[in-house]
C-alpha positions as CSV (number, residue, x, y, z in Angstrom):
1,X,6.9,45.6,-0.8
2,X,7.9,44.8,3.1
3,X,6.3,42.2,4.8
4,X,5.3,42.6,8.3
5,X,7.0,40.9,11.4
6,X,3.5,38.8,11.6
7,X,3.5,38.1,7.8
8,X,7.2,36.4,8.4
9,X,6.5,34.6,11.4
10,X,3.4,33.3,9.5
11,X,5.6,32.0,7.0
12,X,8.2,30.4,8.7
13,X,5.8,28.7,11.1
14,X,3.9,27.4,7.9
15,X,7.2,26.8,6.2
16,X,7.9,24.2,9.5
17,X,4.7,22.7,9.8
18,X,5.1,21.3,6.0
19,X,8.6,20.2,6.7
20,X,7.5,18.2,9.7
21,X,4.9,16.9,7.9
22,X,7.3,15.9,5.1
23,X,9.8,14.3,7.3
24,X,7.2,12.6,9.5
25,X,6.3,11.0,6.1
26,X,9.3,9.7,5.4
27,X,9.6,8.1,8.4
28,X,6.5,6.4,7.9
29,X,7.5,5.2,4.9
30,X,10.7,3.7,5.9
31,X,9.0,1.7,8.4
32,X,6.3,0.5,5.9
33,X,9.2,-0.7,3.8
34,X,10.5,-2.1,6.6
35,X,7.4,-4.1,7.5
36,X,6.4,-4.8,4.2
37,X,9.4,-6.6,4.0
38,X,8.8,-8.8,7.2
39,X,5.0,-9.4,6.6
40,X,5.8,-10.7,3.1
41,X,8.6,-13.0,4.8
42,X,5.5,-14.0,7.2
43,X,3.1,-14.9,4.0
44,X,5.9,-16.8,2.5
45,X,9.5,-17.2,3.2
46,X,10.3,-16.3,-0.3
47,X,7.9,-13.4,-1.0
48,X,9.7,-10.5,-2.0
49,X,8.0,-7.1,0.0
50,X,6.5,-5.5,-3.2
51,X,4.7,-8.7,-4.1
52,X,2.7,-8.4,-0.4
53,X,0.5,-5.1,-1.8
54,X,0.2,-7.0,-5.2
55,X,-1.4,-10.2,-3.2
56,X,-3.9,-7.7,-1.0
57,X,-4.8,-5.5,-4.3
58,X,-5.9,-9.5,-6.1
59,X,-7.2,-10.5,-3.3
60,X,-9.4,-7.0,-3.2
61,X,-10.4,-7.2,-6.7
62,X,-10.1,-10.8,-7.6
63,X,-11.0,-11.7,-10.7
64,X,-7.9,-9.6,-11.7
65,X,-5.8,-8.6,-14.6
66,X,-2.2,-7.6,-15.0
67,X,-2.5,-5.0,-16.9
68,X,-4.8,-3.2,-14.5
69,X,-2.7,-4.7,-11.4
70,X,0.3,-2.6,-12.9
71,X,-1.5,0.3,-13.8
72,X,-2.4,0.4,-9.8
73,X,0.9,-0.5,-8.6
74,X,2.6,2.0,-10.8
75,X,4.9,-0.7,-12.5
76,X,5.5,-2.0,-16.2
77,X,4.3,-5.1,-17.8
78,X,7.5,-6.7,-17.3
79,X,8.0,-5.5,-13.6
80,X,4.3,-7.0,-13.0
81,X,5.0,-10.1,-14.8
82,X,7.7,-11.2,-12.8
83,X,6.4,-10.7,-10.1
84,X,2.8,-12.4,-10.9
85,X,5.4,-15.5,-12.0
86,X,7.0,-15.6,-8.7
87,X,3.4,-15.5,-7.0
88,X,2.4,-18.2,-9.0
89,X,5.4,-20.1,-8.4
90,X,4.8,-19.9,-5.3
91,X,1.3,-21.4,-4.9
92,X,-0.2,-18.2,-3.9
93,X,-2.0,-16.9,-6.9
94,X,-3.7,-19.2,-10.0
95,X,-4.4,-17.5,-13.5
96,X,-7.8,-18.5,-15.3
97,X,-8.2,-18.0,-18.9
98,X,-10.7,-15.2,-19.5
99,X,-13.2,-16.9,-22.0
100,X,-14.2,-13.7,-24.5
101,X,-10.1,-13.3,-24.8
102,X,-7.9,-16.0,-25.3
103,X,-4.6,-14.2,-24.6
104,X,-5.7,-12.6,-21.3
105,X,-5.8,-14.6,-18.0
106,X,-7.7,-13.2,-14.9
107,X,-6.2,-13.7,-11.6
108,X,-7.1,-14.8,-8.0
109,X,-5.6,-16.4,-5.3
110,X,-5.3,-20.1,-4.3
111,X,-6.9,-21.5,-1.0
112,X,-3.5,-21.7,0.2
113,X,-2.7,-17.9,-0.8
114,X,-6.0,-16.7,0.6
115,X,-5.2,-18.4,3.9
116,X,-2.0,-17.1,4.0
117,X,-2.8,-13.9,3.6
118,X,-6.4,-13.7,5.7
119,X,-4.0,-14.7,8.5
120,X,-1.2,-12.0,7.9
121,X,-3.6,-9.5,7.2
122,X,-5.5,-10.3,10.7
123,X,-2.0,-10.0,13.2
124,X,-1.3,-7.0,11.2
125,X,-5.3,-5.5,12.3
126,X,-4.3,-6.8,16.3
127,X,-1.2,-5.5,16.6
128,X,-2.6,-2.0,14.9
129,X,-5.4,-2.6,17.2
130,X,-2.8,-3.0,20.3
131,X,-0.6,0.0,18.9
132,X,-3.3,2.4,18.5
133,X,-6.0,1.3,21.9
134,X,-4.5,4.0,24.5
135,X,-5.6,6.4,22.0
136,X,-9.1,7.8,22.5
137,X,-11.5,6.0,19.9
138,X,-12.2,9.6,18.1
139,X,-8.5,10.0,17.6
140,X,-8.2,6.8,15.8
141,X,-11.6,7.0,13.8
142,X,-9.8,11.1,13.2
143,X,-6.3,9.3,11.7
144,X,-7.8,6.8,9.4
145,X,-10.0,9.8,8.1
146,X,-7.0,12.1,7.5
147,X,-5.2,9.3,6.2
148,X,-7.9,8.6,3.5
149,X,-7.9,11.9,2.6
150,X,-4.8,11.8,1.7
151,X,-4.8,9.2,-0.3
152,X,-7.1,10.4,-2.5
153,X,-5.4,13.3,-2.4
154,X,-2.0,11.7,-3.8
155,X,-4.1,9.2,-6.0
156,X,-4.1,12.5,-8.2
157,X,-0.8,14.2,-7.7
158,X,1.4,11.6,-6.4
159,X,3.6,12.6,-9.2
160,X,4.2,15.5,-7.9
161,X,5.2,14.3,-4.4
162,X,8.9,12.5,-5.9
């Protein structure tokens, strides 16, 4: 079967539009790393970057546990205990012993980590705020909507996206 000049076109241009998207991506990505890394420095001097997301997801669901905190992040028990060790070490997070379990500890974060992190989380809004306020209002509203979307589309296949 021969496809038609049209058909072909159609397919490269589709073929380009899902690269772009892919690299586009990537570059996003890298500079999330990249400021993960930097923000984390800005909560604490000794934060490592993948401990920042595991500070906003306690601070989201607080009273949290570990085992759920790795089952979001997409890490082990040992991966998320070290990590929930360093936090703790660091005066950011505090465990409490869960009363109807007495091997499991919920978690939250201290004053001091809540402060720390309210005030991170705030220069990061203004200086997305700055970033984004030459765009028109429907354009932004428009990003965070497609960005949601795909979220929840990845929530279910992000497997499939390595």
């Amino acid at each position: 079967m021969t496809q038609s000049p049209t058909s072909v076109d159609s397919d490269v241009d589709e073929s380009e539009v899902y690269s772009e998207v892919e690299h586009q991506l990537a570059v996003l990505l890298r500079r999330s790393r990249a400021l993960s890394a930097r923000v984390a420095r800005t909560v604490h001097p000794e934060l490592e970057a993948a401990a920042y997301s595991l500070l906003v997801r306690i601070d989201e669901t607080a009273p949290a546990r570990s085992g759920d905190l790795a089952a979001y992040i997409g890490v082990g028990k040992a991966t998320i205990s070290r990590q929930l060790k360093g936090l703790e070490e660091l005066g950011l997070i505090e465990r409490e012993p869960v009363p109807m379990d007495g091997r499991a500890h919920s978690l939250r974060l201290t004053d001091e980590g809540r402060r720390r992190l309210h005030c991170v989380r705030s220069g990061r809004q203004e200086r997305f705020h700055a970033l984004l306020s030459t765009w028109p209002t429907e354009d932004v509203r428009l990003l965070g909507q497609m960005l949601a979307r795909f979220n929840d589309l990845t929530e279910s296949y992000g497997e499939h996206l390595a």
